[in-house]
C-alpha positions in Angstrom: 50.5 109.1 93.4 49.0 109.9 90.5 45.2 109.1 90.6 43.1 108.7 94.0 39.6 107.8 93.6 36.5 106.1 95.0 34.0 105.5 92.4 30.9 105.8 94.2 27.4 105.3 92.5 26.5 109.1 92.1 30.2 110.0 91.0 30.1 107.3 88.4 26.5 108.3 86.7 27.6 111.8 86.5 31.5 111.2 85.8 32.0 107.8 83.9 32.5 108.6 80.0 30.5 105.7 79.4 27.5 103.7 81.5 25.1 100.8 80.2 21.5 101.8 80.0 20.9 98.5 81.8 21.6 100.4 84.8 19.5 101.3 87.9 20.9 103.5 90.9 20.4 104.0 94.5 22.5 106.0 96.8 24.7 102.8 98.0 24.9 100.6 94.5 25.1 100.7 90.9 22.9 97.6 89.6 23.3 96.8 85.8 20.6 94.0 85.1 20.4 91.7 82.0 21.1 92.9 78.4 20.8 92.1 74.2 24.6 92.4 74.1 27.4 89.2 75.4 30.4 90.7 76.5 29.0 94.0 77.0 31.0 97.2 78.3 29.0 98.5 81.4 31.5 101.8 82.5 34.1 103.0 81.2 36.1 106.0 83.1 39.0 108.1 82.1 42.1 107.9 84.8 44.8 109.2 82.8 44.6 110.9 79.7 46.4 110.7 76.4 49.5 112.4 75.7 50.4 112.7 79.6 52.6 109.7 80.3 55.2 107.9 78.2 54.6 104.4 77.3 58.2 103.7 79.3 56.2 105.0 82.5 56.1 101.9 85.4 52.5 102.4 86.7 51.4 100.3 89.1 47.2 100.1 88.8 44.9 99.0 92.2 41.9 98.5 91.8 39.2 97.4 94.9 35.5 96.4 93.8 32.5 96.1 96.7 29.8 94.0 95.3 26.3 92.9 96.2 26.8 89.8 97.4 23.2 88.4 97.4 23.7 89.2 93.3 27.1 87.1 93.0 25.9 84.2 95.5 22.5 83.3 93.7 22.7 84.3 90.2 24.7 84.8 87.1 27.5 87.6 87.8 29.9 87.1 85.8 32.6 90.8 85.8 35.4 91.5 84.1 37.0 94.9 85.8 40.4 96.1 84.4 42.3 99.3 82.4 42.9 99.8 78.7 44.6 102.0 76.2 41.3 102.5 74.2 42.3 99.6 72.0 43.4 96.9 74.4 42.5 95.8 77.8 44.5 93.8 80.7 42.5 92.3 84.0 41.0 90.2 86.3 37.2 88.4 85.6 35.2 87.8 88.6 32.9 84.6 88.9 29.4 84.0 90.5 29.5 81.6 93.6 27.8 79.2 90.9 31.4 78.8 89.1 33.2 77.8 92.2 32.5 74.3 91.9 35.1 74.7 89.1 36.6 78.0 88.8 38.6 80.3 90.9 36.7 83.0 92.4 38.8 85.3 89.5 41.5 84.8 86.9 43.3 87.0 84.6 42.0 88.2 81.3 42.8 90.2 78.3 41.2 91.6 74.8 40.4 94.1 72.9 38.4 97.4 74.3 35.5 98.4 72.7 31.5 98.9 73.1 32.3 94.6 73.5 35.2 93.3 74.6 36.6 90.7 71.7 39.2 88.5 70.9 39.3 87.5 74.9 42.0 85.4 76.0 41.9 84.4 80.2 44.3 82.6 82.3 43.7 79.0 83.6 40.3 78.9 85.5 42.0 76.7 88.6 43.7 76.8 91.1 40.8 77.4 92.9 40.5 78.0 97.0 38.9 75.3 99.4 36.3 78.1 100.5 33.0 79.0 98.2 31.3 81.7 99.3 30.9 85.0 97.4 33.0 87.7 99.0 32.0 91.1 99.8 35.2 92.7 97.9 37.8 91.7 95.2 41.5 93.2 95.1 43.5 93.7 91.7 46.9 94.8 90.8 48.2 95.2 87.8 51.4 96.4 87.0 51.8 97.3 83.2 55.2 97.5 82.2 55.5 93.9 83.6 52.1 92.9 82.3 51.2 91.1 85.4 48.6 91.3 87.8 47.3 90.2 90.9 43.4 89.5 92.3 43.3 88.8 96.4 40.2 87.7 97.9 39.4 86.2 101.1 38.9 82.4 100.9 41.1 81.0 102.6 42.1 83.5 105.1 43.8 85.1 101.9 43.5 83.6 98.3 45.8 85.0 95.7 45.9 84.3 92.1 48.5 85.7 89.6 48.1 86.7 85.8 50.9 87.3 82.7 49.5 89.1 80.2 50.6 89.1 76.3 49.9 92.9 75.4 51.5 95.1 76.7 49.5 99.0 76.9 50.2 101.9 75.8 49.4 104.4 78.3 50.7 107.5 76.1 47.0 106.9 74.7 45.9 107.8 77.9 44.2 105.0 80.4 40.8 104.1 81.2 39.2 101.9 84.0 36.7 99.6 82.4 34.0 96.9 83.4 32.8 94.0 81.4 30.3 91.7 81.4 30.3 88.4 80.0 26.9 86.9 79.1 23.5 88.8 78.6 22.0 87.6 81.5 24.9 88.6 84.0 24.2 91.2 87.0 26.2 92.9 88.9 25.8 95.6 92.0 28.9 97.9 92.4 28.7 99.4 96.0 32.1 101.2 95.0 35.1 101.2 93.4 38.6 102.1 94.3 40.9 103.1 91.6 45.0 104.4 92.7 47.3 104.9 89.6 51.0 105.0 91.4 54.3 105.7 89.1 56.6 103.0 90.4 60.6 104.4 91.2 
């Protein structure tokens, strides 16, 4: 194991390396509320960091997200949550109940890191569970020497969806958790997040 952590609202204000200013807090959820900026970074935290591992390193990245799910039923929520190098990032976007009608609850995405996350390219939006309600949690996995990952919900008594990604990280540059959201108006509440960093054999 090498990172353990649950990313509660206090630890993340007084922790993250970076936090939107659209942000309120409470003592069971991080809300970040509508915003100038599409594609906006909302946290950014440091799980590994630079010069530590080699870039030939397996690590296996899960990742577990609680949301408010009065947020993601009725309005625009819209997430990306993933890990990056500092230059690119590899993950999973979530979608607002609203999307189900077309899209999977989440499918894979990729681009480059930054204060915005650009040049975005995402996985097919379907197949897409016979269930529509919001869940409660979302679980990711991303293993980065293989550039694939994995999001689990629980439509369907258990709805998976896979990801390939094209880039490939570098995680000598160290690795950071990061959050995304796509347009201004999105919102999210975070009740926690679960971040485990595992070197595979």
């Amino acid at each position: 194991m090498i990172y353990l952590q649950t990313l509660t609202p206090s630890w993340l204000e007084a922790a993250a390396s970076y936090i939107d200013s659209s942000r309120t807090i409470t003592a069971d959820q991080l809300t970040f509320s509508a915003s100038s900026v599409k594609n906006a970074a909302l946290l950014k935290v440091s799980i590994i960091p630079a010069s530590v591992m080699r870039d030939s390193t397996p690590l296996t990245v899960e990742i577990t997200v609680a949301h408010d799910v009065s947020i993601g039923q009725g309005g625009d929520s819209d997430i990306s949550y993933g890990v990056s190098d500092g230059i690119r990032f590899i993950g999973f976007k979530t979608c607002d109940k609203g999307n189900y009608g077309s899209n999977s609850p989440c499918f894979g995405i990729e681009g480059l890191s930054g204060s915005s996350l650009t040049f975005k390219r995402h996985e097919p939006v379907t197949p897409k569970p016979s269930e529509s309600f919001y869940p409660r949690q979302f679980f990711f996995t991303l293993k980065l020497d293989e550039r694939w990952g994995s999001c689990y919900t629980a439509h369907d008594g258990g709805f998976l969806r896979t990801a390939g990604y094209n880039n490939r990280l570098m995680v000598n540059k160290g690795l950071n958790l990061e959050v995304y959201k796509e347009d201004k108006g999105e919102r999210v509440g975070i009740k926690f997040i679960d971040v485990t960093v595992m070197q595979d054999a």
